[in-house]
C-alpha positions in Angstrom: 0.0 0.0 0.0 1.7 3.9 -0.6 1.4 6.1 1.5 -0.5 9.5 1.0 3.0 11.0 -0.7 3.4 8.6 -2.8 0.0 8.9 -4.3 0.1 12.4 -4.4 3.3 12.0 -6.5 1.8 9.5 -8.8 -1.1 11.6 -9.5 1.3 14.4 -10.4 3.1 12.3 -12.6 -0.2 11.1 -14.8 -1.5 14.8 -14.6 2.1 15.9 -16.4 1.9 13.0 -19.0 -1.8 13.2 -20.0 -0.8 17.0 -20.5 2.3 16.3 -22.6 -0.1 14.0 -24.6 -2.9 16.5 -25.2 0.2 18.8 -26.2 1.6 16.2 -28.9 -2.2 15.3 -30.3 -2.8 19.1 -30.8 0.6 19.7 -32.7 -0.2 17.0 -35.1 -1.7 18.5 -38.3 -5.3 18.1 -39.3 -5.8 15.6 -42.3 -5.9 17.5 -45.8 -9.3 18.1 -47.6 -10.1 16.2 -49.7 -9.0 17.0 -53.3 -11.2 15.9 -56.6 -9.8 16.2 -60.2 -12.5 18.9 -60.5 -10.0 20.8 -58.4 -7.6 21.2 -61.0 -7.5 22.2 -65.0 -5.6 20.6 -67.9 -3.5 22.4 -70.0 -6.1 22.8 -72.8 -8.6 24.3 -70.7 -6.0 26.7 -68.8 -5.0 27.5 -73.0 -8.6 28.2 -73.9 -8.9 29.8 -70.9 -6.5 32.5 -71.2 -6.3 32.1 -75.0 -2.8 30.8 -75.3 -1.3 28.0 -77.1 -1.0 24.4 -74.8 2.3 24.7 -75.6 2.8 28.0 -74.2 0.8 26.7 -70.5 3.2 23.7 -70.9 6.3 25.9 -71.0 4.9 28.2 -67.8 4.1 24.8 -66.1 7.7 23.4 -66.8 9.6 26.9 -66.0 7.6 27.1 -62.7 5.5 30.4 -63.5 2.3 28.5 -63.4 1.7 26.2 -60.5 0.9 22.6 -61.6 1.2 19.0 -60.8 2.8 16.5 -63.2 0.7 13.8 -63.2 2.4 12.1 -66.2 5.0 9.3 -66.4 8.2 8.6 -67.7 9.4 11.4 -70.2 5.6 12.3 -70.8 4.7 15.1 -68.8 0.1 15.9 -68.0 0.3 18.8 -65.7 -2.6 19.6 -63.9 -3.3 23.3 -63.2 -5.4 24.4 -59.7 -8.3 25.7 -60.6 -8.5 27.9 -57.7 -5.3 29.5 -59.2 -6.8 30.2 -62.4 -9.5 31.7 -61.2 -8.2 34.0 -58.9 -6.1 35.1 -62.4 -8.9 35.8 -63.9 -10.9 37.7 -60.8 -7.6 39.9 -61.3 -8.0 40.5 -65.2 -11.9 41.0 -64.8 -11.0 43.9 -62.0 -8.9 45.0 -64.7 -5.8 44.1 -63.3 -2.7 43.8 -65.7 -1.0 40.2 -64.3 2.3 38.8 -64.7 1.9 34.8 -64.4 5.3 35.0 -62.8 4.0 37.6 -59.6 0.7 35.4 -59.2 2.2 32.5 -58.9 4.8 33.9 -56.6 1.6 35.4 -54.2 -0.3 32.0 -55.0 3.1 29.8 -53.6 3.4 32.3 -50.3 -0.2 31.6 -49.8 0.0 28.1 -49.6 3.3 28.6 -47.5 1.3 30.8 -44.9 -1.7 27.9 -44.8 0.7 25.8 -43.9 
């Protein structure tokens, strides 16, 4: 049997543990939304979308100045273009905004940096 000390001290212990627990569980991130494929453009709608070649949106995906995922394999490259991003492109053009694709894709990229 402990004595009154003893018990006091284990209590103490269990209260600093299930605290450093709840401290670990909160700093684990939450679980991503869920993403669909209606999340994101191909290249030929972000071309007929801005009026551009697919080449050209291939380049900007491959030099970096439009945000995309390569979803291809091998040497074959099928970007994937946020949709999201697009349209905040073209909220700036409709508010008569000139846009570099270069600039919004820097501001897009420190977004996502910040969220995270």
């Amino acid at each position: 049997m402990l004595d009154q000390r003893s018990e006091a001290a284990i209590a103490q212990i269990e209260a600093a543990v299930a605290q450093i627990v709840r401290t670990a569980l909160s700093q684990i991130p939450a679980a991503p939304a869920k993403v669909s494929t209606a999340d994101f453009l191909t290249v030929n709608e972000v071309a007929k979308i801005f009026r551009v070649s697919r080449e050209t949106v291939r380049r900007m995906c491959v030099s970096g100045k439009l945000p995309a995922l390569d979803c291809g394999s091998g040497d074959q490259a099928n970007f994937r273009i946020p949709r999201a991003f697009v349209e905040r492109g073209m909220n700036e053009l409709d508010n008569g905004r000139s846009i570099s694709m270069s600039d919004l894709t820097t501001e897009w990229q420190a977004g996502l940096a910040a969220a995270s």
